[in-house]
N, C-alpha and C positions, 0 to 999 in steps of 0.2 A: 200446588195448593199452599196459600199462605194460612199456619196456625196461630192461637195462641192460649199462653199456658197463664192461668192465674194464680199465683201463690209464688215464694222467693224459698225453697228449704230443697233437703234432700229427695223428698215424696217430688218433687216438682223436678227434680233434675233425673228421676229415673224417670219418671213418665217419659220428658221430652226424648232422653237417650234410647227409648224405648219405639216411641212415635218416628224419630229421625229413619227408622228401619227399613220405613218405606218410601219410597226412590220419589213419588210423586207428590213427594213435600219438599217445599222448593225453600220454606222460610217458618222459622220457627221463633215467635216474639214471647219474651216473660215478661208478665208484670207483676213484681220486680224482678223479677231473677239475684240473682248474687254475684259473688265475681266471678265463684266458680263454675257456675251456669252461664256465665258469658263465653264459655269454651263453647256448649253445645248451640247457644242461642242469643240472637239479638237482647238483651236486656232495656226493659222502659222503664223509666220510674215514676212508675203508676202504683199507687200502694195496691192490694192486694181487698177494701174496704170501699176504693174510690170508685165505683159502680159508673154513675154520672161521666167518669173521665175516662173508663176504660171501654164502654160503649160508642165513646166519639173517637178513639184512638181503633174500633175495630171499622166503623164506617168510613175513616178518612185512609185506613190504610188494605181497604178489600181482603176483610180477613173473612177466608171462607170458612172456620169451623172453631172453635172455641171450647176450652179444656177449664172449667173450673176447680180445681184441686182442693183451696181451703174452708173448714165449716163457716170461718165467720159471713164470707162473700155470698156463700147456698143459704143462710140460714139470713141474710139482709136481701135476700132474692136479685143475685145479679145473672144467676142462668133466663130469670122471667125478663130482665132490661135486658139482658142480649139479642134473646128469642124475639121480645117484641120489636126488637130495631133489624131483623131481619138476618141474624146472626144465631146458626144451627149450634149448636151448645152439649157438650157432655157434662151432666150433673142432675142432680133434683130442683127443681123451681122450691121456692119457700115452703112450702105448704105442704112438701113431702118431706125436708129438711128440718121440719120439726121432731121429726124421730130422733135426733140429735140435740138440736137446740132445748129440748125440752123433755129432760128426763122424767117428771110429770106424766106426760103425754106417753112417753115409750111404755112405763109401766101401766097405764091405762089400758093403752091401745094390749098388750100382753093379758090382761087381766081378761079384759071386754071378750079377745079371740081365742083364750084357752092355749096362748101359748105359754111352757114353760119358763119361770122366772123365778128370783126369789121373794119370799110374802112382804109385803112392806104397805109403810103409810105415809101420806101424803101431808104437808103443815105449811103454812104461811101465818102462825102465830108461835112466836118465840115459846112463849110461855105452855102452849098446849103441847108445842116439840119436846119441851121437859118434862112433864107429865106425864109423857108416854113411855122417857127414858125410863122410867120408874118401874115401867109394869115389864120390861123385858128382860134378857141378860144379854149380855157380852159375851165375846166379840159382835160388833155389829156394827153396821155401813153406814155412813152418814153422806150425802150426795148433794151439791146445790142443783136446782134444777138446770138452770144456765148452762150456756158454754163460759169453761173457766179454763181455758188452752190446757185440756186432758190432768189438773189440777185442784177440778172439784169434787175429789174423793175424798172420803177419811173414813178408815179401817178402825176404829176403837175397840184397842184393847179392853177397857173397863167404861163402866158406865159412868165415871165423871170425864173419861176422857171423851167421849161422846156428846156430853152438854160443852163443854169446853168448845167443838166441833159446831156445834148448834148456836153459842155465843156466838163464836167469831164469823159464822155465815151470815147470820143475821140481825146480829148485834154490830158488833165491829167491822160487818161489811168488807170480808176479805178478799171477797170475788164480785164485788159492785153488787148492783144487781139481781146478776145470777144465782143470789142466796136469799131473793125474797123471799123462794118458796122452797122449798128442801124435802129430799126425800128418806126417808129413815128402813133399811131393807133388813132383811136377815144376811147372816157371813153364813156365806158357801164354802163348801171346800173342793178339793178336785182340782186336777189337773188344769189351766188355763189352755183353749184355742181360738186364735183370731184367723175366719174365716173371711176374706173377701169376694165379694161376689159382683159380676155381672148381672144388671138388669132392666127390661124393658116396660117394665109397670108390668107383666104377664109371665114372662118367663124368668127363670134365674137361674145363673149358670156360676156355681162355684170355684171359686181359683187353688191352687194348693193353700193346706192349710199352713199356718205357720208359728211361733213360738218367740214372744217379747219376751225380752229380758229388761224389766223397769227398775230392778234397783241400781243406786252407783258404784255398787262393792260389788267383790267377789266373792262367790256364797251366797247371791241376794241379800247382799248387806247394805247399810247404808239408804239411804232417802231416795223417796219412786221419784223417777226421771220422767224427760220423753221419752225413753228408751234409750239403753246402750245397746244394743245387736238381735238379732233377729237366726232365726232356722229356719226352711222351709223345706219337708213338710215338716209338719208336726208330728212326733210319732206316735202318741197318743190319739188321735186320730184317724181311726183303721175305718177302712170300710164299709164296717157295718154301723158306725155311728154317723158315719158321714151320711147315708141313707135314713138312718132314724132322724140324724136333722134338717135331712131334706122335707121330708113327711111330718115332723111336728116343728120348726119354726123355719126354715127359709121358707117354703110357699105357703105358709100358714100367714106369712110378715107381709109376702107381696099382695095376698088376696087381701090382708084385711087394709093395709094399707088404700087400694081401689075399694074396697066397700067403704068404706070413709072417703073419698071424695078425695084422694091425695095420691093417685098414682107416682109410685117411684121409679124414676128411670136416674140411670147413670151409676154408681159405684156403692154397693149397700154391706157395708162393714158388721160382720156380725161376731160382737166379743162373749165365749163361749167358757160356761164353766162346766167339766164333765164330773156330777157330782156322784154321790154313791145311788142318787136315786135315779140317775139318766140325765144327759144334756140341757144345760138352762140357759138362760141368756142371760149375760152379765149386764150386759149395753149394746148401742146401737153406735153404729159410727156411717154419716150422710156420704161418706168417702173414701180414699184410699187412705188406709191408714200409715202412720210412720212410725217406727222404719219398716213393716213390714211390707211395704211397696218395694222395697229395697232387695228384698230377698225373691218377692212372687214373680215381680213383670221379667227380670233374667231367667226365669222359667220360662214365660210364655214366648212357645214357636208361632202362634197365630201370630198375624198380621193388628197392630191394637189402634189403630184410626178405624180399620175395616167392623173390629167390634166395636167399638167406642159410635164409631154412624149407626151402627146395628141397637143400638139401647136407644138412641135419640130417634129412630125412624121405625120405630116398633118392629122390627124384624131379627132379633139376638135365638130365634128359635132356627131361621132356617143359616146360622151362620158361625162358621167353625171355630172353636175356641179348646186351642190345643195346648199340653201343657207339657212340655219334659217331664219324665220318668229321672231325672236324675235330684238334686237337691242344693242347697244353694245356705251361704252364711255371712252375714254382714255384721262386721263392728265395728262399732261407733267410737269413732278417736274425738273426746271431747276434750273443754280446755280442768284445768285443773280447777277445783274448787266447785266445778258444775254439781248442782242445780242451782248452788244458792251463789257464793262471791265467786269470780273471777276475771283474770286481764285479758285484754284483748288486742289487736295491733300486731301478733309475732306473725313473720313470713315463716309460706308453707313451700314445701319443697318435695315434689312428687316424682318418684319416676316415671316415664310414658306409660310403662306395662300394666302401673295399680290405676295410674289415669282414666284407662279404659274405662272400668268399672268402677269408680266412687264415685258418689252422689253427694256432692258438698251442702251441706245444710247451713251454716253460720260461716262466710267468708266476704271479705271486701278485694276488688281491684283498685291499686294504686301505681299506676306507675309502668303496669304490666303486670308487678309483682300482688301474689295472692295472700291475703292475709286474713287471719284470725278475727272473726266478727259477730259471737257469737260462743253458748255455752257448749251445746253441739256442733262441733265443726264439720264433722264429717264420715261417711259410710262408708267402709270398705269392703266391697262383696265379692265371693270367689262360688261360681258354681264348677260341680265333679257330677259325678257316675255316684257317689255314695257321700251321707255326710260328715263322715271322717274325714276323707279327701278333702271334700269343700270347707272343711273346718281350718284342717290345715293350711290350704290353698289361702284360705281368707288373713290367717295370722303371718301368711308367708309375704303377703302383698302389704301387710300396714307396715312391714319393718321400710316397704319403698316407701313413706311418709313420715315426714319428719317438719316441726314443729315446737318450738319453747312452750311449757307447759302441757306438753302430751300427755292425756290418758288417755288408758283404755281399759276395758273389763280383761282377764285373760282367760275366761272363764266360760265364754260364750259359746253354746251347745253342747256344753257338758252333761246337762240334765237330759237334755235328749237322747245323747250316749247311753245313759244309765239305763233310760227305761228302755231302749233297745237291747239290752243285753237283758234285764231284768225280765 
């Protein structure tokens, strides 16, 4: 079976190393992959955007099954130009990917079906968004509706810092767009869990939970990232809530999704706040999430082309999706100065044994030689039996990576520690 994977990051290079597992995949294309995804995979440079070009690069080269990974591609409908060129596709077509694209829409669709969320209001007039800052207090959320690459959030401390937030989306145009229309929520409190799941437009079948760590300090200090490291599971996420949100928003999400006319198949990311009143939902993610793809799919024992057909051919009900009982920890060696300034260009130097398992996000091939290309360079993930071990295992493997301008968090799954003991 010839594959291929769309998007160029980390998420996309655990997918493929994940997919490669099974023997009757003979060829695995990225468009674009990275340098460091040219280990596991042919690289094309087809941007990730370029729909038009990446549906004549699957027809001219007999690609049997097709992996859409990033939102912008699901939310420009390249799963629908696949499909319709005869190219079976893992992902949501447009029209289910607005549960992402349009955070509008999510809290709508939330309101409409009674699922839990926090209270909020909807603006696409500057001036009325201020007016409303007035009537509320702080802390509170400020949203563009768009995709703004997991950057169109602001947390407001006080209520000028919130107009500030509502300027610069819609005035000053920070995130294009994406800040036509804005959405203004209450601040939740409670533990965070990002659930990913499996699904068929009917069934939904959840993966271990897991635990982002977004800021660039230790402590959670410092400015939200795409994330620096990942836990999976989550420990706050015990069993019984895992069933309470099975029963009020995963099949509450997939039903009302098909009653709206927008069945979702393919990877339905569900970001979870566990507040003092019971589980809400923060956001909606059309996909695997990053880095928490980093930590889940090295869990997963099934077979994930055999699920991944099962979502795309409506049958994820009769079809087994099994997960390690043990736990799993990934950190993120980014370059120094990330999120905002930094250099790029230094050679990376890995030993075989962390090779196995990272998942290069931002690298270039020159020469042979891999090099720094990118704020996030790269994932380092260790799964154990417990996640101490795996914590360990994970900081034990980034010393085999080396790099000018190395960071890392040193800090990552220490919160999870606590509340296990706690």
């Amino acid at each position: 079976m010839k594959l291929m994977v769309i998007g160029g990051g980390g998420r996309e290079h655990a997918i493929i190393k994940k997919l490669k597992e099974n023997p009757a995949i003979t060829e695995v294309y990225a468009l674009p992959g990275n340098g460091g995804i040219a280990a596991d995979a042919t690289c094309v440079d087809i941007g990730a955007k370029d729909i038009p070009a990446q549906v004549e690069f699957a027809k001219a080269n007999g690609i049997d099954y097709a992996v859409v990974a990033p939102d912008d591609p699901l939310a420009l409908g390249a799963v629908d130009a696949l499909t319709e060129a005869g190219i079976p596709c893992f992902g949501p077509d447009a029209k289910a990917a607005i549960i992402e694209s349009s955070k509008a829409f999510s809290k709508d669709l939330m309101k409409k079906y009674g699922i839990p969320t926090a209270a909020y209001e909807t603006f696409t007039e500057k001036d009325a968004a201020l007016a409303y800052l007035d009537t509320v207090s702080a802390p509170i959320v400020v949203k563009a509706d768009g995709l703004a690459l997991g950057k169109g959030v602001i947390i407001a401390e006080t209520i000028e810092e919130a107009k500030e937030a509502v300027r610069s989306m819609m005035e000053d145009k920070v995130f294009g767009s994406s800040g036509d229309k804005i959405v203004i929520e209450e601040f939740l409190t409670g533990p965070e869990v990002s659930v990913l799941s499996f699904t068929d437009g009917k069934t939904v079948v959840p993966m271990v939970s897991s635990m982002d760590h977004k800021r660039a300090g230790d402590g959670d200090t410092g400015l939200n990232t795409g994330g620096m490291g990942t836990i999976a599971p989550n420990p706050y996420y015990t069993d019984a809530i895992a069933q309470e949100c099975m029963e009020t928003i995963f099949l509450p999400t997939i039903r009302a999704m098909e009653a709206e006319g927008r069945p979702f198949k393919g990877c339905l990311y569900f970001g979870l706040m566990l507040t003092p009143k019971g589980p809400k939902v923060i956001e909606y993610n059309c996909r695997f999430g990053d880095p928490e793809t980093q930590v889940v799919l090295p869990l997963l024992e099934s077979d994930l082309l055999t699920i991944m057909q099962a979502t795309t051919n409506g049958c994820l009900a009769e079809t087994e999706v099994k997960f390690s009982t043990g736990s799993a920890c990934c950190v993120v060696m980014a370059s120094a100065g990330y999120p905002t300034a930094y250099k790029k260009g230094f050679p990376i130097t890995m030993t075989a044994e962390t090779a196995k398992t990272t998942y290069v996000a931002g690298a270039s091939l020159k020469d042979g030689q891999l090099l720094t290309n990118g704020g996030r360079v790269l994932g380092v993930t260790a799964t154990a039996a417990t996640l101490p071990e795996a914590i360990q295992a994970a900081y034990g493997l980034v010393e085999g990576v080396t790099f000018e301008n190395a960071y890392y968090r040193r800090d990552i799954g220490q919160k999870a520690l606590a509340a296990m003991e706690g």
